[in-house]
C-alpha positions in Angstrom: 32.8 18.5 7.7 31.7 16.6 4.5 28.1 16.0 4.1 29.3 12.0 4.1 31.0 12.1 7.2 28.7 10.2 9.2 28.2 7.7 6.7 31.7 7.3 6.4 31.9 6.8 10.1 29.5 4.3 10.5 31.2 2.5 8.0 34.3 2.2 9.9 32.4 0.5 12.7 31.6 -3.4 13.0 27.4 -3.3 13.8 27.4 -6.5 15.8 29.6 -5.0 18.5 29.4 -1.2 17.9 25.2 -1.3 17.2 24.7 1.4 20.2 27.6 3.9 17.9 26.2 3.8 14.6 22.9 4.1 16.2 23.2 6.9 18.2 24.5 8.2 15.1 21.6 7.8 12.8 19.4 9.1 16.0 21.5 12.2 16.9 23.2 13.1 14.0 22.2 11.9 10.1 17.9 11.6 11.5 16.9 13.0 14.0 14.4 14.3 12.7 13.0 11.1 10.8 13.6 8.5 13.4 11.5 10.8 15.5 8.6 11.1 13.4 9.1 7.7 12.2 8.8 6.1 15.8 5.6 8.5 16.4 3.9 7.6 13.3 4.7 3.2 14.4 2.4 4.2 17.7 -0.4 4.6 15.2 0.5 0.9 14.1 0.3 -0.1 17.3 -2.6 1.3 18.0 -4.3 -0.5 15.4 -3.9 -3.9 16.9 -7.3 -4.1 19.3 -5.3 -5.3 22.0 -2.6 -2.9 22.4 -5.2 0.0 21.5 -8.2 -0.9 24.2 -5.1 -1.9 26.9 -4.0 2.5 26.1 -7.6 3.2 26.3 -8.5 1.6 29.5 -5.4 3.0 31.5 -6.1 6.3 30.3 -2.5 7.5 30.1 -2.7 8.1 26.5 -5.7 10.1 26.6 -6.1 12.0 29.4 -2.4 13.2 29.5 -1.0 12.4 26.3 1.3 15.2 26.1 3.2 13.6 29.2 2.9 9.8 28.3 4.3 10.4 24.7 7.2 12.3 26.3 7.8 9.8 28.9 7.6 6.8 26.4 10.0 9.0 23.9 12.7 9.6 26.7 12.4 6.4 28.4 12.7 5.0 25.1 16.0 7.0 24.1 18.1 6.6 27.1 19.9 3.2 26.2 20.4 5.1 22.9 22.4 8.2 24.3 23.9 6.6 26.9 24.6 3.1 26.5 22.9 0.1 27.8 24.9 -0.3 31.0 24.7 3.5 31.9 22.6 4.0 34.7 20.2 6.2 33.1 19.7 3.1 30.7 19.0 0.9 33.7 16.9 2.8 35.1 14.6 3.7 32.2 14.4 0.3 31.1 13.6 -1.2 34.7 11.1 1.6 34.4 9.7 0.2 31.1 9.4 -3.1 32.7 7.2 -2.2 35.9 4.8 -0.4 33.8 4.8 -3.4 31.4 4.2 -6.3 34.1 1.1 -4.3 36.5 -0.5 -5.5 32.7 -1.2 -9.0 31.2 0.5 -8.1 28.3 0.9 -11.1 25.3 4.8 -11.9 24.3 3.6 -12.1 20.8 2.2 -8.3 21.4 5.1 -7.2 23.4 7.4 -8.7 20.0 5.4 -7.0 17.3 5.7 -3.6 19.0 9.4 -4.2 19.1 9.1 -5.0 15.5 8.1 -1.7 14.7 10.6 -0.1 16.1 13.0 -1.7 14.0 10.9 -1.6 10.7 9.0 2.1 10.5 12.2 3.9 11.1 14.0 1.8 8.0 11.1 2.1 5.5 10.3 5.9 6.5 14.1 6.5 5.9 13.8 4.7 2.4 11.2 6.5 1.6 11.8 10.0 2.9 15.9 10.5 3.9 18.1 12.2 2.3 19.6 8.7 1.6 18.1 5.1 2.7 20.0 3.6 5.5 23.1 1.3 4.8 23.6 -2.7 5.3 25.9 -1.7 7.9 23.1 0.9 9.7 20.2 -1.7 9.3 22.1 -4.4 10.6 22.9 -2.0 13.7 19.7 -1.1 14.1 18.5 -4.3 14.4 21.3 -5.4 17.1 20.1 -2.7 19.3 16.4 -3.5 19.5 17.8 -7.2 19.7 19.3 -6.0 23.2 16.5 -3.7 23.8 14.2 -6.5 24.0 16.2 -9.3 25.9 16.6 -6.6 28.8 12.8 -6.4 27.9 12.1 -10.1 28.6 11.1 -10.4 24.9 11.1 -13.8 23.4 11.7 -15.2 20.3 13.6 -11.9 18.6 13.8 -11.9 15.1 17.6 -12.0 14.1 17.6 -10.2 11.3 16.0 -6.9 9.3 14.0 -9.1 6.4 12.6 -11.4 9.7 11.7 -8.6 11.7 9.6 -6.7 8.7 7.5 -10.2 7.9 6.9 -10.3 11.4 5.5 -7.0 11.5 3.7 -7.4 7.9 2.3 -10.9 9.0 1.3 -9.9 12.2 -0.8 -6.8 10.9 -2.4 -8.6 8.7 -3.2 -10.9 11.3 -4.3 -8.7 13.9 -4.7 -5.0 12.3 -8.9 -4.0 13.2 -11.3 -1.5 13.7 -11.7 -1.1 18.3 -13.5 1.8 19.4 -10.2 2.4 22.6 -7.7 2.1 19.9 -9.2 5.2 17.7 -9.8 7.4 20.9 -5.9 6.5 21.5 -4.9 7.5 18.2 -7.2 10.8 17.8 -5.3 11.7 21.1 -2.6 11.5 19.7 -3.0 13.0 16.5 -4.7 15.5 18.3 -1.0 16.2 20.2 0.8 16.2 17.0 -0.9 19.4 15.6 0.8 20.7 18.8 4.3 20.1 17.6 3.8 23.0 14.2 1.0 25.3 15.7 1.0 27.6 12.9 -0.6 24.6 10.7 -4.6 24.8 11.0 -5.8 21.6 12.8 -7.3 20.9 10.2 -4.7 20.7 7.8 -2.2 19.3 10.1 -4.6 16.2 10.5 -5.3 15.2 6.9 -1.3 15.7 6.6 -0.7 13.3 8.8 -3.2 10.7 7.2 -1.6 11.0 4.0 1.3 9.6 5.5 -0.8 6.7 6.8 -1.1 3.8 4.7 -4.8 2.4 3.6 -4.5 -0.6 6.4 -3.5 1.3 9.1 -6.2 4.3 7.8 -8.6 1.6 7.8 -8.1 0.0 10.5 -8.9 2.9 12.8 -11.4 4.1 10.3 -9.8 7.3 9.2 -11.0 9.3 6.5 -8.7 8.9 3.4 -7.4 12.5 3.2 -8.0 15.0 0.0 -6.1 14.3 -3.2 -4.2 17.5 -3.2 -3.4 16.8 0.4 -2.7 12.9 -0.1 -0.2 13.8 -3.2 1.7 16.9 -1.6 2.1 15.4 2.0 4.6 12.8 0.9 6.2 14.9 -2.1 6.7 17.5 0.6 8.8 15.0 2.8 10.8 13.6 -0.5 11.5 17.2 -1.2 13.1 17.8 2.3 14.9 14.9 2.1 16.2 15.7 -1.4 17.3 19.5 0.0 19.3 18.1 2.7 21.5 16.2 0.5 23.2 19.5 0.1 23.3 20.5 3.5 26.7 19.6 5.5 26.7 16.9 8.2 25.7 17.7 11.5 28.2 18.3 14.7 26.5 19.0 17.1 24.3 15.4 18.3 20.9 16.2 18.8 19.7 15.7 22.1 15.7 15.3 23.3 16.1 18.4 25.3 16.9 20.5 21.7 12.9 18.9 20.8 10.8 21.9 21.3 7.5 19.4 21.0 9.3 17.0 24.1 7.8 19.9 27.0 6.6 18.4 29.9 9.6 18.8 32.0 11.2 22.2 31.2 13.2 22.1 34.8 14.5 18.6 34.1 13.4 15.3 35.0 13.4 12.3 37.3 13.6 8.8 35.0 12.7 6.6 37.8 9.7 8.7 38.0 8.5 8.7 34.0 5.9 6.7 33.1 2.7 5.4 34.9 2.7 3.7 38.1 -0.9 1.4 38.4 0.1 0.9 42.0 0.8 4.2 43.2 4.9 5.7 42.1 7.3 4.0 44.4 9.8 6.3 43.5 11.6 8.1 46.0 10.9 11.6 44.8 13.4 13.3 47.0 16.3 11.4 45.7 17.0 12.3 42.0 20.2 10.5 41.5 18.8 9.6 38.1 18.0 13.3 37.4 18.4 15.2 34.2 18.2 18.4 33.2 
């Protein structure tokens, strides 16, 4: 299999009615590994807008159990992505995604900036750190999926387009990005979790690594210390140079799944999706029935 093939692929598809394909793609097959880290990394962004931050904070989810809620927001997250919008896994994940979102008074304008990143971070981390930047076709793709993702979120007012959705994410952080004591406890949790996922890196090290790939507003915002020079300078080389290495390397067959990520641990015996998430109220899932169950 040529190291193009997936490229090639995706460009044999039409991204306004084969979005889902070409994404899956990119997620599973061409970046795994990047869209991963780049949808970890846009929490921080979120994190950084007071709102979104002290609203994490006060329900506790993201601090008290962090290792579960960042698994259940990454799986929920990727089921309309491996299966398809109208697969019942999908359904279920995102009606899942909805009931945790309505027990809060959550703003639309909050609710479309997060969506914003999802659709951004991915893009510019891939431009700066893929083994090639993401193709008109790809971008286009991308952004026809989150478009769906948000009307079955109830969003309003999507951007249509790649250039609309990154002023609305650049205007919007300039707008809102500040300092709120819930948003850095939020974010130290999860940085904290993220020297989990490479325990053989000193805490220590693993931290100012992930600062250096932090830009100054988003460092400044939750007042993080700007990380060593040596340590600011190599993180990002470091991430060129894989991407440079796997320009070589021949394309992947075999998708890969969420199960096959060793830092995604909370459910080792498989899980329930209509029972990921938080539930304010008390879980009004039926726990006996798992006819949404995977494993």
């Amino acid at each position: 299999m040529k190291r193009d093939h997936w490229r090639r692929h995706n460009d044999e598809l039409d991204p306004d009615t084969d979005y889902r394909q070409i994404y899956g793609v990119l997620a599973q097959h061409e970046f795994p590994w990047d869209m991963l880290m780049a949808l970890s990394f846009a929490l921080f962004r979120t994190y950084a807008v007071p709102g979104i931050g002290r609203l994490l904070d006060e329900t506790g989810a993201f601090t008290t159990d962090t290792q579960k809620r960042y698994d259940d927001t990454t799986l929920l997250l990727a089921a309309p992505g491996e299966q398809g919008f109208e697969h019942p896994d999908a359904r279920a994940a995102i009606r899942r995604i909805n009931q945790m979102h309505r027990a809060y008074d959550i703003p639309d304008h909050e609710m479309r900036y997060v969506l914003s990143t999802f659709v951004v971070v991915p893009a510019r981390w891939i431009e700066r750190f893929g083994k090639r930047p993401l193709t008109d076709r790809e971008v286009r793709a991308s952004v026809r999926y989150y478009t769906e993702l948000g009307r079955h979120m109830g969003i309003r007012h999507i951007p249509e387009d790649y250039d609309a959705f990154a002023r609305l994410m650049d205007d919007y952080e300039k707008e809102h990005f500040a300092y709120a004591a819930g948003s850095r406890r939020v974010a130290d949790a999860t940085l904290d979790l993220m020297t989990t996922f490479y325990p053989w890196v000193p805490d220590r090290l693993m931290h100012a690594f992930a600062r250096s790939l932090m830009d100054e507003p988003l460092r400044s915002s939750l007042r993080y210390a700007t990380p060593p020079r040596l340590v600011e300078r190599l993180g990002p080389l470091s991430l060129r140079l894989r991407g440079m290495l796997l320009r070589a390397a021949p394309a992947r067959r075999r998708p890969k799944q969420l199960e096959d990520i060793r830092w995604i641990r909370s459910y080792p015996d498989g899980y329930d999706i209509s029972s990921l998430g938080t539930f304010p109220g008390g879980c009004p899932a039926p726990h006996g029935d798992h006819g949404a169950a995977r494993s």
